[in-house]
C-alpha positions in Angstrom: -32.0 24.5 63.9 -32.8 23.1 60.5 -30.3 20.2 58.9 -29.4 20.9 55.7 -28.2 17.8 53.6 -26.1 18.4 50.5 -25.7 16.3 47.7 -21.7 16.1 46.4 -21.6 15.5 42.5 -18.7 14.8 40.6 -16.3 12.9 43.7 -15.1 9.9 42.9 -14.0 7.8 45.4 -10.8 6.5 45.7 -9.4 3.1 46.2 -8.0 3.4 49.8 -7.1 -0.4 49.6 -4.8 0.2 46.4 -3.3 3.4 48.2 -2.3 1.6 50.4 -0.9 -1.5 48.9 1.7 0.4 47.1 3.4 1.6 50.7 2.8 -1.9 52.4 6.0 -3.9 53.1 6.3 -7.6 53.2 7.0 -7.6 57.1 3.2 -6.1 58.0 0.4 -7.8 58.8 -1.8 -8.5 56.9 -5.2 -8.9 58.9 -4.1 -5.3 60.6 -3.5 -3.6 57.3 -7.2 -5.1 55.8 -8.6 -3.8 59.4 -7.2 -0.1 59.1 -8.2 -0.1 55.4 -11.6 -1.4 56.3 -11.9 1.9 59.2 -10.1 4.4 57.0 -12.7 3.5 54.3 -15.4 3.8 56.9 -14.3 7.5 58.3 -14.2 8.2 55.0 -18.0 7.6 54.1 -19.4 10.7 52.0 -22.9 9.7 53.3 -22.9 11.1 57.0 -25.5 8.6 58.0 -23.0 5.6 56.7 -20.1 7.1 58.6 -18.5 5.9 61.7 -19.3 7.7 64.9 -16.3 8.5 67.1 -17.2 5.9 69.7 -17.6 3.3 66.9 -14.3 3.7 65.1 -12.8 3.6 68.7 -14.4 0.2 68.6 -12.9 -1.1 65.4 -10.5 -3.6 65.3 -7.9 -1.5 64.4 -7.9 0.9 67.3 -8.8 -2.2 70.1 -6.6 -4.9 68.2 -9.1 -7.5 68.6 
């Protein structure tokens, strides 16, 4: 098998921290909200290299709570 790596033109990314900001309310917290912004952001990666692997995002903060 060969690996063929594409090249996406034209996406902009989008600001998951202000997406999510407008559907926060005052009662969450605020270190859990920065963590599941912080592994949403990271799933998210364009670049497959940069991109969490399946055991790593079940290692982020988010998902262990640590």
């Amino acid at each position: 098998l060969q690996n063929i790596k594409r090249v996406l033109v034209n996406i902009k990314p989008r600001d998951i921290g202000s997406l999510l900001s407008g559907h926060a309310t005052a009662d969450e917290d605020p270190k859990m909200l920065s963590n599941f912004k912080d592994l949403l952001e990271k799933i998210f990666m364009l670049d497959p290299e940069k991109r969490l692997t399946v055991s790593q995002a079940l290692n982020h903060p988010f998902i262990t709570g640590k």
